[in-house]
C-alpha positions as CSV (number, residue, x, y, z in Angstrom):
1,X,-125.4,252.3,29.3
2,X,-125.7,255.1,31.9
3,X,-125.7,253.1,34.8
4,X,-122.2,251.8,33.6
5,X,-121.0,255.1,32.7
6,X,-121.9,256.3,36.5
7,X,-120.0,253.2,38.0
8,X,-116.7,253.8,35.8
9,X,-116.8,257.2,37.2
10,X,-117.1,256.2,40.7
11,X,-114.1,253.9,40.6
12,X,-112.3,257.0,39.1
13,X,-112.7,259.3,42.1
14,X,-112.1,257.0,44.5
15,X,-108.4,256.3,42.8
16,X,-107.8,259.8,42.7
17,X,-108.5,260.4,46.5
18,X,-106.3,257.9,47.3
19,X,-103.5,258.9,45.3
20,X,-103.6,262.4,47.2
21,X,-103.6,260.9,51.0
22,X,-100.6,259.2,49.7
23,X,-99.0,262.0,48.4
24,X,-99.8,264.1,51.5
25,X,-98.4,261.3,53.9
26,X,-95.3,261.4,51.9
27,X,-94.9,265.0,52.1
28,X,-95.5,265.1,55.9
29,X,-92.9,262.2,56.6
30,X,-90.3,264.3,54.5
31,X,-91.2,267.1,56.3
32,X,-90.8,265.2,59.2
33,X,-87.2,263.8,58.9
34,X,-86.0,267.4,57.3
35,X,-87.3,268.4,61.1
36,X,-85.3,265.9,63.2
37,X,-82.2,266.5,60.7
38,X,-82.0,270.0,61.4
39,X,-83.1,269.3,65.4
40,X,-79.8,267.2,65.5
41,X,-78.0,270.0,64.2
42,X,-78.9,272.3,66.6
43,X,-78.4,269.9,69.4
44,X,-74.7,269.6,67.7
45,X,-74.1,273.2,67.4
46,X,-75.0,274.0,70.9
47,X,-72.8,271.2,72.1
48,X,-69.7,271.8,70.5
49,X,-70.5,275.6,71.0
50,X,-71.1,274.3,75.2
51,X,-67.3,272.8,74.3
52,X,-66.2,275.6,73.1
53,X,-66.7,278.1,75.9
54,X,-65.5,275.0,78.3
55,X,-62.1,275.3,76.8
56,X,-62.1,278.9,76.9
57,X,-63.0,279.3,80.6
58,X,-61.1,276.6,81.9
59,X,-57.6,278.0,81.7
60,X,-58.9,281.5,83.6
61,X,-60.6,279.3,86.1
62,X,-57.2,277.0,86.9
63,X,-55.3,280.5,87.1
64,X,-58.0,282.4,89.9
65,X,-57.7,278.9,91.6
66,X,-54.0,279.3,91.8
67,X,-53.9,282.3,93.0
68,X,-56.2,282.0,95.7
69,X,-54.0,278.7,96.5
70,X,-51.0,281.3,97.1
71,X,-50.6,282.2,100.3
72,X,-49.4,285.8,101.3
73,X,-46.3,286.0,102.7
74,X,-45.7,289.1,105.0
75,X,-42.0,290.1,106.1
76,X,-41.7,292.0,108.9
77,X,-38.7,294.0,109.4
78,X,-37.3,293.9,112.7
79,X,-37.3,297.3,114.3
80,X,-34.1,298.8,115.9
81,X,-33.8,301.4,118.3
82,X,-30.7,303.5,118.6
83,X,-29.6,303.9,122.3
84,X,-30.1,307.5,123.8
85,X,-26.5,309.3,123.3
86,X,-25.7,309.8,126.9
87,X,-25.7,312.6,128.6
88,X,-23.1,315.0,129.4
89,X,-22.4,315.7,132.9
90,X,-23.1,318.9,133.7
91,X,-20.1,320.3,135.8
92,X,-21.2,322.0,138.7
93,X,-19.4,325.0,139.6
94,X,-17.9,325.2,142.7
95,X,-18.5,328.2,145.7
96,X,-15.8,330.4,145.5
97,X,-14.1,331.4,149.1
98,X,-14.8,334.5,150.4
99,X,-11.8,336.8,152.3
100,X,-13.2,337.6,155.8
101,X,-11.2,339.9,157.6
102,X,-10.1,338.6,160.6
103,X,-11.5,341.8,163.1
104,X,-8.7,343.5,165.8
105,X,-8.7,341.7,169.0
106,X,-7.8,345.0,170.4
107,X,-9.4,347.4,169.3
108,X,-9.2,351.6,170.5
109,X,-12.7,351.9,171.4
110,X,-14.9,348.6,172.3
111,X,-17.8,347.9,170.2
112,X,-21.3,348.4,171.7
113,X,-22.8,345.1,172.3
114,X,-26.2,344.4,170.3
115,X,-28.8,342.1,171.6
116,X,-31.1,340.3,168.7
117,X,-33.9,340.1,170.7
118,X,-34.8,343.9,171.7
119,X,-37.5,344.2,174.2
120,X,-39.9,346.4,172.6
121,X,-42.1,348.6,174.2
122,X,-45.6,348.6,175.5
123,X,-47.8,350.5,174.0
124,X,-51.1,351.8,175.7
125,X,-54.3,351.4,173.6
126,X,-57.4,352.9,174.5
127,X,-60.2,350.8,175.0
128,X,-62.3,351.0,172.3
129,X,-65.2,348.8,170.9
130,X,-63.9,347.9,167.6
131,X,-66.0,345.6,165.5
132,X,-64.8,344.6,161.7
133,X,-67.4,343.6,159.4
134,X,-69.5,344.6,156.5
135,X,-72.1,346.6,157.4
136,X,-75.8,345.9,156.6
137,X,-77.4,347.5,153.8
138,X,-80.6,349.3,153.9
139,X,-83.6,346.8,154.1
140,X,-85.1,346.3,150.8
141,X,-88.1,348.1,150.1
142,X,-92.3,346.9,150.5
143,X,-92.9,345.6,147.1
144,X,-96.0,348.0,145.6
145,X,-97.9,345.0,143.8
146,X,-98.5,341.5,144.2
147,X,-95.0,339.0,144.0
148,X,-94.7,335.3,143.5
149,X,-94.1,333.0,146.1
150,X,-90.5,332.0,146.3
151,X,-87.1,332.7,148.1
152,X,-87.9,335.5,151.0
153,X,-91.6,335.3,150.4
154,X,-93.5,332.5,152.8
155,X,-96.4,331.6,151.0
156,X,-100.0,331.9,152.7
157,X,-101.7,329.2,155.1
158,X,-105.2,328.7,154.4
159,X,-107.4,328.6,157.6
160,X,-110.8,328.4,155.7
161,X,-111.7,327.0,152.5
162,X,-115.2,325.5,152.5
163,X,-115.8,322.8,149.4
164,X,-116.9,323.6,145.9
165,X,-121.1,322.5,145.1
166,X,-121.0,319.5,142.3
167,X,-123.2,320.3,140.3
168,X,-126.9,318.1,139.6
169,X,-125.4,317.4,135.5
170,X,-121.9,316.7,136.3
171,X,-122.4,314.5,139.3
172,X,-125.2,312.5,136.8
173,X,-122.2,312.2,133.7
174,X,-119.6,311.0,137.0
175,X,-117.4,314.2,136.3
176,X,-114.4,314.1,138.4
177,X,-110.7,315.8,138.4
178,X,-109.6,319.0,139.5
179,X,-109.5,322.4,138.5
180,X,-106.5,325.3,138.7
181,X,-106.8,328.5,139.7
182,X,-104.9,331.1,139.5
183,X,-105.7,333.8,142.2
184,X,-104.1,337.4,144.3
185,X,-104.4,336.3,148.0
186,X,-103.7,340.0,149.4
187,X,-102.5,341.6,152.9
188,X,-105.2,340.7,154.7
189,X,-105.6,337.0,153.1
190,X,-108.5,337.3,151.3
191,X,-108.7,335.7,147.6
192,X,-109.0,337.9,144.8
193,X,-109.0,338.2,141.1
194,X,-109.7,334.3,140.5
195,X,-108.4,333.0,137.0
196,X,-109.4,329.6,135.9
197,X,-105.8,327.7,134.5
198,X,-107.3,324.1,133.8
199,X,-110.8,323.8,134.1
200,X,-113.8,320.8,134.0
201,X,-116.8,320.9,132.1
202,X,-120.8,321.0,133.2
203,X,-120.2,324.1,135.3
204,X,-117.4,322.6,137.9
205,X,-115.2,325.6,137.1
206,X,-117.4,328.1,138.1
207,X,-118.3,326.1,140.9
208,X,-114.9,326.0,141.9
209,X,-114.2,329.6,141.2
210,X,-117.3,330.5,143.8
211,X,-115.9,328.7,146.7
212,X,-112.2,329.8,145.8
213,X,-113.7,333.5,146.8
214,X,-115.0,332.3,150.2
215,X,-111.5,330.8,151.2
216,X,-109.2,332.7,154.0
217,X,-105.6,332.6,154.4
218,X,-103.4,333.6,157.0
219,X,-101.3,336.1,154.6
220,X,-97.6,335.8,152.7
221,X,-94.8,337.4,154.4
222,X,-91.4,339.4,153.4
223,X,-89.1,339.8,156.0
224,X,-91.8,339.1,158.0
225,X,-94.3,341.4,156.7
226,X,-97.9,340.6,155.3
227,X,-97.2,341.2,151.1
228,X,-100.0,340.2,148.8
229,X,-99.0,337.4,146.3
230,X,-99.9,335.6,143.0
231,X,-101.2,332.3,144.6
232,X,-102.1,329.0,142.7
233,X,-104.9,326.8,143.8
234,X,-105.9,323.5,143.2
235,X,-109.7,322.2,144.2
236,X,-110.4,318.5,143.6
237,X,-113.9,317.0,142.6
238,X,-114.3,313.6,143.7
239,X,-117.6,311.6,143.7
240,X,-118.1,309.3,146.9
């Protein structure tokens, strides 16, 4: 009696499950076609809405294409001069005549006669040595210091310039260029009061410096007169 009353049972649950996937398969295919009935009314809407603007556009678009079908139509106006009023005659007076007595063909006393061209007399100049000019002024004074070369002033010769020492570093690093000195060359050409203006490294400058001091010029003139002058030198270093 149990083991019947187990197998009944079975069969019971079994039905049951069933019944449910059927029920759920209905459920999803109404789910399914409520789906596609409102997708088709969306698909409607959006057309007819589509439609819609169409019909709303279309009579704006005809009218732009219209107008740009127009063509512009410019009128010129013809442009008329009026003729210059002419112009009056200006009358031009005319020289009045002029009474000349008629003079006495004889006359009580005879006129004296007038030559136009008069002789006229010499006249005796002494001889003097007359010169017209502008006279020179004073000559301009001996400057007091040293001057820049330029205009009047000749700049120096050199007669003696011996070459810088490279030194045993720089020659070792190949160091070459050139260095710029400023210096006084005075009356008597000799080179004083060296300044280094653009220099090299590893001791050239001072190298340079050294021989500038044993150079010798033949001196800057004014008017041709030994002045001292501000004097810039240029020494080159080259490796052979």
């Amino acid at each position: 009696m149990e083991k019947k009353g187990s197998a009944s049972g079975g069969v019971t649950s079994t039905g049951l499950s069933d019944d449910l996937a059927a029920a759920d398969f209905q459920t999803f295919a109404l789910e399914y076609e409520e789906d596609k009935k409102g997708m088709r009314w969306a698909v409607g809407a959006a057309v007819v809405l589509h439609i819609v603007f169409f019909l709303v556009q279309l009579p704006k678009l005809v009218a732009e294409q219209r107008e740009e079908k127009k063509q512009k139509v410019f009128v010129v106006e013809q442009v008329r001069f009026k003729p210059p009023p002419p112009k009056q005659q200006q009358e031009i007076p005319k020289p009045r005549s002029k009474k000349v007595p008629i003079p006495d063909p004889t006359p009580d006393e005879p006129e004296p006669i007038r030559l136009e061209d008069e002789i006229e007399p010499d006249i005796d100049l002494p001889d003097t040595d007359i010169v017209f000019g502008i006279p020179e002024g004073p000559p301009p004074s001996e400057p007091t210091g040293p001057i820049r070369v330029g205009g009047d002033v000749k700049p120096p010769d050199k007669v003696y310039s011996p070459s810088p020492q490279y030194t045993e570093i720089a020659r070792k690093a190949r160091i070459t260029g050139v260095v710029i000195v400023e210096a006084i060359i005075d009356k008597q050409g000799n080179v004083t009061n060296v300044k280094v203006l653009k220099g090299l490294p590893m001791g050239l400058d001072q190298s340079a410096v050294d021989a500038v001091k044993r150079w010798r010029f033949e001196p800057a003139t004014l008017n041709g007169k030994p002045v001292a002058v501000i004097y810039n030198l240029t020494i080159n270093f080259q490796l052979q």
